[in-house]
C-alpha positions as CSV (number, residue, x, y, z in Angstrom):
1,X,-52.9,-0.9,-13.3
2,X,-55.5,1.7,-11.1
3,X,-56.5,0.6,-8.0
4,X,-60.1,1.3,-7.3
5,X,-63.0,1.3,-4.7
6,X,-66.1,-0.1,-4.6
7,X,-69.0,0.0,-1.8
8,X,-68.2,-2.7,0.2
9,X,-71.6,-5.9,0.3
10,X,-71.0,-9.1,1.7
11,X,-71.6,-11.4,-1.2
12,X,-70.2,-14.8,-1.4
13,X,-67.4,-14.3,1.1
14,X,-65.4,-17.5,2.1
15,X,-65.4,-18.9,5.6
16,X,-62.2,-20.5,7.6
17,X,-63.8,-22.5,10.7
18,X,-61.5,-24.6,13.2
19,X,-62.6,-27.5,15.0
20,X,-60.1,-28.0,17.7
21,X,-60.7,-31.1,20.9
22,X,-59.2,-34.2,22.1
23,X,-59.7,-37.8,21.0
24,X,-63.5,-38.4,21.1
25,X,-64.8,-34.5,21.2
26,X,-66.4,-35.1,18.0
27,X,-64.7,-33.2,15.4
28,X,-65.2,-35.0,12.7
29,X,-68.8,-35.8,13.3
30,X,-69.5,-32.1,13.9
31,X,-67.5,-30.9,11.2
32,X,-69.7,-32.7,8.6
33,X,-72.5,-31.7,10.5
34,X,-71.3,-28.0,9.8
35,X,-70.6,-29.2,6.1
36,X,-73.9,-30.6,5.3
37,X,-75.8,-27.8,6.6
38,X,-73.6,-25.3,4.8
39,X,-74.4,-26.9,1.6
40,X,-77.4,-25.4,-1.1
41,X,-78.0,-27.8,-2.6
42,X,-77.5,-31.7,-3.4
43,X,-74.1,-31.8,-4.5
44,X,-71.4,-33.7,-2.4
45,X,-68.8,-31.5,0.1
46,X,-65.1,-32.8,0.4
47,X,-63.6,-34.6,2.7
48,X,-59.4,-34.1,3.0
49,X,-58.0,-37.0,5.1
50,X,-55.3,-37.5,6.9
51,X,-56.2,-40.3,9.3
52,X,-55.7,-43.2,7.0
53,X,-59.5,-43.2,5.8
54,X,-61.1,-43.0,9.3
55,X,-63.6,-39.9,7.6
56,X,-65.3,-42.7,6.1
57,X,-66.7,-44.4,8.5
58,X,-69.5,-41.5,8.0
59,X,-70.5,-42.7,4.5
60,X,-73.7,-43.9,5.3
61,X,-74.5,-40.4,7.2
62,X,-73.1,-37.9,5.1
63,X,-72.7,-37.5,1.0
64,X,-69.3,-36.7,0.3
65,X,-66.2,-37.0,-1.6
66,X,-63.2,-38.6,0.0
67,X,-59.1,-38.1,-0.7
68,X,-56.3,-39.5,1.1
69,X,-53.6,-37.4,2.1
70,X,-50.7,-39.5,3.1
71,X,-47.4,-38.7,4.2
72,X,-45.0,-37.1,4.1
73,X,-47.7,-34.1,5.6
74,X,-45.6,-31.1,4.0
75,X,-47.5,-27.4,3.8
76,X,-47.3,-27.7,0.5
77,X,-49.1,-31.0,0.3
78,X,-52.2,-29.5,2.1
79,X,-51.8,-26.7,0.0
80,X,-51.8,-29.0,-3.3
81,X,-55.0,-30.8,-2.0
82,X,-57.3,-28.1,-1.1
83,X,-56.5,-26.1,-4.3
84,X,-57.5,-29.4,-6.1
85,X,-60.8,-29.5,-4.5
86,X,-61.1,-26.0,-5.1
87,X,-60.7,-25.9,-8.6
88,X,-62.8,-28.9,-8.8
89,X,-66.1,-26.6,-7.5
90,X,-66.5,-27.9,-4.0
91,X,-68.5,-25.4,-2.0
92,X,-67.2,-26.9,1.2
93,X,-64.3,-28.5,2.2
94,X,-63.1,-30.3,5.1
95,X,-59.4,-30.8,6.3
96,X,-59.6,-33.6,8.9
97,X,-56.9,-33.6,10.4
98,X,-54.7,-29.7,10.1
99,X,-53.1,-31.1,12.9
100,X,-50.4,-33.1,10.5
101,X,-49.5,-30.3,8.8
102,X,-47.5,-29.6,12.0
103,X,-46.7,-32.7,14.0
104,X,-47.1,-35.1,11.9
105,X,-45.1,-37.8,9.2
106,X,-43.1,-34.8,7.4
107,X,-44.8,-32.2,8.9
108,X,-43.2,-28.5,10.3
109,X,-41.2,-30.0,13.0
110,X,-39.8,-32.7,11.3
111,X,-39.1,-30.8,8.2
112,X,-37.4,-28.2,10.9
113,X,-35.5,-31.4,12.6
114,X,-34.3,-32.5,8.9
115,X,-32.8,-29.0,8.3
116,X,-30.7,-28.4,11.7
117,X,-29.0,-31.7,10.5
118,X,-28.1,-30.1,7.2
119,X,-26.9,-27.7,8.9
120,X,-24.9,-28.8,11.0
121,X,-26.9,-29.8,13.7
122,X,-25.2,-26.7,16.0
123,X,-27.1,-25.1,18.2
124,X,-25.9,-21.6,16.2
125,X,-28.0,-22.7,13.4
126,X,-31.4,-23.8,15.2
127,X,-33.2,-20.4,14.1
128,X,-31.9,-20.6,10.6
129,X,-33.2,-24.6,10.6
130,X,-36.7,-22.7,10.9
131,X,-36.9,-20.3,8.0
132,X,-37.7,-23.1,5.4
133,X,-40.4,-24.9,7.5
134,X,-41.9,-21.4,8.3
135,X,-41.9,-20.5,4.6
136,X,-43.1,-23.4,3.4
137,X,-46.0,-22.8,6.1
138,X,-46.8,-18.7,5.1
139,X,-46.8,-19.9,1.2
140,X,-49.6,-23.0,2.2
141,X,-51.5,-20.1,4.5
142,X,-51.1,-17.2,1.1
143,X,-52.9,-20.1,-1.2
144,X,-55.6,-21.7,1.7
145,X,-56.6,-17.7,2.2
146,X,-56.9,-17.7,-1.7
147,X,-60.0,-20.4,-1.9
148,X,-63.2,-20.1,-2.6
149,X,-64.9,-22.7,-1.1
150,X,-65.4,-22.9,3.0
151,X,-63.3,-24.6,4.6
152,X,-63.5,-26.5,7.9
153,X,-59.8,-27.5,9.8
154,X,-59.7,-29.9,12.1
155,X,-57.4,-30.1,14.6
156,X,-55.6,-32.1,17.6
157,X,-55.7,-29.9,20.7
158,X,-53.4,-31.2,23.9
159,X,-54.0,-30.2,27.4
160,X,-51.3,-27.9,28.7
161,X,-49.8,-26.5,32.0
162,X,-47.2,-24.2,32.9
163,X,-45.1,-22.9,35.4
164,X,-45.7,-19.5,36.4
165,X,-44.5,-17.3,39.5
166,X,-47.9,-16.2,42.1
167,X,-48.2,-13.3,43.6
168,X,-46.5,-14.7,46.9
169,X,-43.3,-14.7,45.1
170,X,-43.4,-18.5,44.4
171,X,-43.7,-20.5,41.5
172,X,-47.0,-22.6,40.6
173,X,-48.4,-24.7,38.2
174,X,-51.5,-23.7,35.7
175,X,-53.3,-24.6,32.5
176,X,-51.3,-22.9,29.6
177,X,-52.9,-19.4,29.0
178,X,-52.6,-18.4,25.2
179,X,-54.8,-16.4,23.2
180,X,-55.3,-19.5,20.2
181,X,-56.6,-21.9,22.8
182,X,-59.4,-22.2,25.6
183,X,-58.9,-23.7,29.7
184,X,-55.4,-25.0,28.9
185,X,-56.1,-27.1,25.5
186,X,-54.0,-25.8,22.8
187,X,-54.5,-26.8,19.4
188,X,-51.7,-28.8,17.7
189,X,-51.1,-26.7,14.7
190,X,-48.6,-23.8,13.5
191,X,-49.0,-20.8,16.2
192,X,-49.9,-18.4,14.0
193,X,-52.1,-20.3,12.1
194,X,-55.8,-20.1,14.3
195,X,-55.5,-16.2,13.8
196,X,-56.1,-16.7,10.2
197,X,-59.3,-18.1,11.3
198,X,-63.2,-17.0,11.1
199,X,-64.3,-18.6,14.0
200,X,-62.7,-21.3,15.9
201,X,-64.0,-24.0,18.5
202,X,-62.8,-26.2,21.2
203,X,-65.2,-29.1,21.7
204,X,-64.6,-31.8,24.5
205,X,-65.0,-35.7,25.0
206,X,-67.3,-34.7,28.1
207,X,-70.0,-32.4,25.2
208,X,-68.7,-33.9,22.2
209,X,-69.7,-31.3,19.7
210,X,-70.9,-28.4,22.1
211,X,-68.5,-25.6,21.3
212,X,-66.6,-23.6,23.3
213,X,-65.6,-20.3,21.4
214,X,-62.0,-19.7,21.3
215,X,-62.5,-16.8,18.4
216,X,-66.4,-16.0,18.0
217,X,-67.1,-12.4,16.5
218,X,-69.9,-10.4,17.5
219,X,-72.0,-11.3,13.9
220,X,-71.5,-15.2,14.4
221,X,-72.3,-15.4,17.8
222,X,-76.2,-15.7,17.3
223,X,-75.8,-18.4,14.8
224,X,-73.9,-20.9,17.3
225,X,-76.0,-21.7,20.4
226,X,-73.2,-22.5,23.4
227,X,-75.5,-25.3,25.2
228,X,-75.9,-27.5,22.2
229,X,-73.9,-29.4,20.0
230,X,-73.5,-27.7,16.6
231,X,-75.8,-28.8,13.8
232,X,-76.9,-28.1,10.3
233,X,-78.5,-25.8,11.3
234,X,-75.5,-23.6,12.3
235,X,-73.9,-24.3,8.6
236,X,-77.3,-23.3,6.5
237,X,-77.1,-20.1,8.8
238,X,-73.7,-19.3,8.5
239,X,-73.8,-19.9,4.7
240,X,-76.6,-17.5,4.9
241,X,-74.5,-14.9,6.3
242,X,-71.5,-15.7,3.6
243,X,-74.0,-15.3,0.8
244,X,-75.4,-12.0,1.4
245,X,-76.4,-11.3,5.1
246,X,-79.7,-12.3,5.1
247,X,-80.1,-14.8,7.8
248,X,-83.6,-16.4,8.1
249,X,-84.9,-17.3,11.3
250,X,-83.6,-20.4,13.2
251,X,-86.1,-23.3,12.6
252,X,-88.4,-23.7,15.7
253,X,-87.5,-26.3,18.1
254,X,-89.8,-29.3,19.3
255,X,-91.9,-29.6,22.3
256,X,-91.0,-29.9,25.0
257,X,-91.7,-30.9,28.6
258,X,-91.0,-28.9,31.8
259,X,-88.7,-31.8,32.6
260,X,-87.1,-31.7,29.3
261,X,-86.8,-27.8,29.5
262,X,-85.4,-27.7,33.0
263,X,-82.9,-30.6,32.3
264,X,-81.6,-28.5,29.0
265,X,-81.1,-25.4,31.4
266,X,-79.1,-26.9,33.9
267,X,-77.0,-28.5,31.5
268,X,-76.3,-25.3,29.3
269,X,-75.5,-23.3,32.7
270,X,-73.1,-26.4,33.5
271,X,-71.4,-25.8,30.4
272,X,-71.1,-22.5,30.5
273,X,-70.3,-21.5,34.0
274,X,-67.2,-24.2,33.6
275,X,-65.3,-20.9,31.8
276,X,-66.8,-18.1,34.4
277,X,-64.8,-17.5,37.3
278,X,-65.6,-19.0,40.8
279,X,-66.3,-15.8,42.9
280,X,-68.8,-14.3,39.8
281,X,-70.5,-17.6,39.9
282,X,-71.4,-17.2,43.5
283,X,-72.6,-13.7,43.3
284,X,-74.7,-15.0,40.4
285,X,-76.3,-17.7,42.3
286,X,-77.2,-15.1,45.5
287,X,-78.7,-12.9,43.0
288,X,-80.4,-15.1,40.5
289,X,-81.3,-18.5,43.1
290,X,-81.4,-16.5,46.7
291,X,-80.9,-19.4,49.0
292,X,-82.6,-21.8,46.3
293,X,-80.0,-24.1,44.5
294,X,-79.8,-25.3,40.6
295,X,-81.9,-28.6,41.9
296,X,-84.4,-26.3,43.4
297,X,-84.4,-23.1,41.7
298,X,-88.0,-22.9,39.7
299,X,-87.5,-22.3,35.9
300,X,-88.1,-18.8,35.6
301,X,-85.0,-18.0,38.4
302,X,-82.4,-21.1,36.1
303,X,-83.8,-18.8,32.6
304,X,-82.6,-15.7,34.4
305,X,-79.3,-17.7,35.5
306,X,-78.7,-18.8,32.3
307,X,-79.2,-15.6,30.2
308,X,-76.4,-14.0,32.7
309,X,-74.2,-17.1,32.1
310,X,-74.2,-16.2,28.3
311,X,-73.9,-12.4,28.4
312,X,-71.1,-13.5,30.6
313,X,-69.1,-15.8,28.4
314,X,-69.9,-13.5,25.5
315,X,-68.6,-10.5,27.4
């Protein structure tokens, strides 16, 4: 058969989002959110769950259609039940939690336990005790990429540390660095699997559903706001984008007071400057607040502060 070219449109392309944050972050919550607001039109989204029915405690927010997925967690039991939603002609689909597919009942690791005992349970046969686990994994990654529908992962994340050697020669202890996490959480999943990703969040208990971009690309990052929890209206604009590009205007926001306006500054530059380093904060704050501080900064001098924050985090 002839392989051919085409000019390339955007039309209809499917999305792979990842919700990654500790007990009480919001995921679940914010992943419908996401769902609801991605949706066209009246029909239900799906809900994949993992966490013995706990996605339901949303039915009276939400309209959506719920399946259990219990263990044992294999790849190719995820892969099995987002095919079937798939085919079924969900627009959007929600895996709460990804997390299982890894650490959980039957999951990678145990499946990679199970085969260094059949082994032989030598250490010369630990790498080999990984290549049916990992395959098993890349064959439930081929089919997810294969959907249609959007999907949105959630996942565990786990704060990590590490021991690394300073520049004086001795060793120290710091949050893990890695580039598929954010500030030392690291999302419990495959390693490989949050490249395969769109866009990808960490949200925390502290902001439960503010997102922190772990991947954001250039064309999404207008259509998730970094000093607000994420809403519908993120999904109807990122569905916008899937469709064809053409992404209406953000709907206006609601009056609002000088108080209210000043207190939603100063919380957005709190969030943000948590992921700036120290020494450019305080050049920031000479140059935006002169001797003023964030408590007595006037609004036009925290707008200005703000703006920078964002450039900063986006740079």
């Amino acid at each position: 058969m002839a392989f051919t070219f085409r000019p390339a449109i955007r039309d209809n392309v499917s999305l792979l989002i990842g919700l990654a944050g500790s007990s009480g972050s919001g995921k679940t919550y914010t992943a419908m959110r996401l769902a609801s607001g991605m949706m066209s039109d009246a029909r239900p989204f799906a809900v994949i769950d993992t966490e013995a029915g706990r996605a339901k405690h949303y039915a009276d927010q939400f309209r959506f259609d719920h399946g259990d997925l219990r263990p044992p967690f294999e790849p190719r039991a995820y892969a099995d039940a987002i095919a079937a939603a798939d085919a079924a002609g969900y627009p959007v689909i929600i895996v709460d939690s990804c997390s299982h597919e890894h650490a959980g009942e039957g999951g990678i690791l145990d499946m990679q336990e199970a085969e260094f005992a059949r082994l032989g349970g030598r250490d010369q046969v630990k790498l080999a005790s990984w290549v049916k686990p990992k395959g098993e994994h890349r064959r439930m990654v081929t089919r997810l990429l294969q959907v249609r529908a959007h999907l949105i992962l959630c996942f565990r994340a786990e704060e990590k540390i590490e021991m690394v050697r300073g520049q004086d020669g001795k060793m120290e202890v710091r949050k893990k660095q890695t580039m598929t996490g954010l500030d030392g959480w690291v999302p419990i999943c495959e390693k490989t699997l949050p490249y395969e990703l769109t866009a990808s969040f960490l949200l925390m208990a502290s902001r439960p559903g503010v997102p922190l971009p772990i991947k954001l690309q250039e064309q999404h990052r207008a259509l998730f706001p970094l000093d607000q929890p994420i809403t519908e209206e993120s999904g109807r604009r990122l569905a916008e984008w899937a469709r064809d590009g053409a992404v209406s205007a953000p709907a206006p926001p609601g009056p609002t007071t000088p108080l209210t306006e000043r207190a939603e500054i100063l919380a957005a530059i709190k969030t943000l400057s948590s992921r700036i380093p120290v020494d450019d904060k305080r050049t920031a704050a000479r140059t935006y607040l002169g001797e003023a501080t964030l408590e007595t900064a006037d609004l036009a001098a925290l707008s200005d502060l703000l703006t920078w924050c964002r450039t900063r985090v986006a740079a």
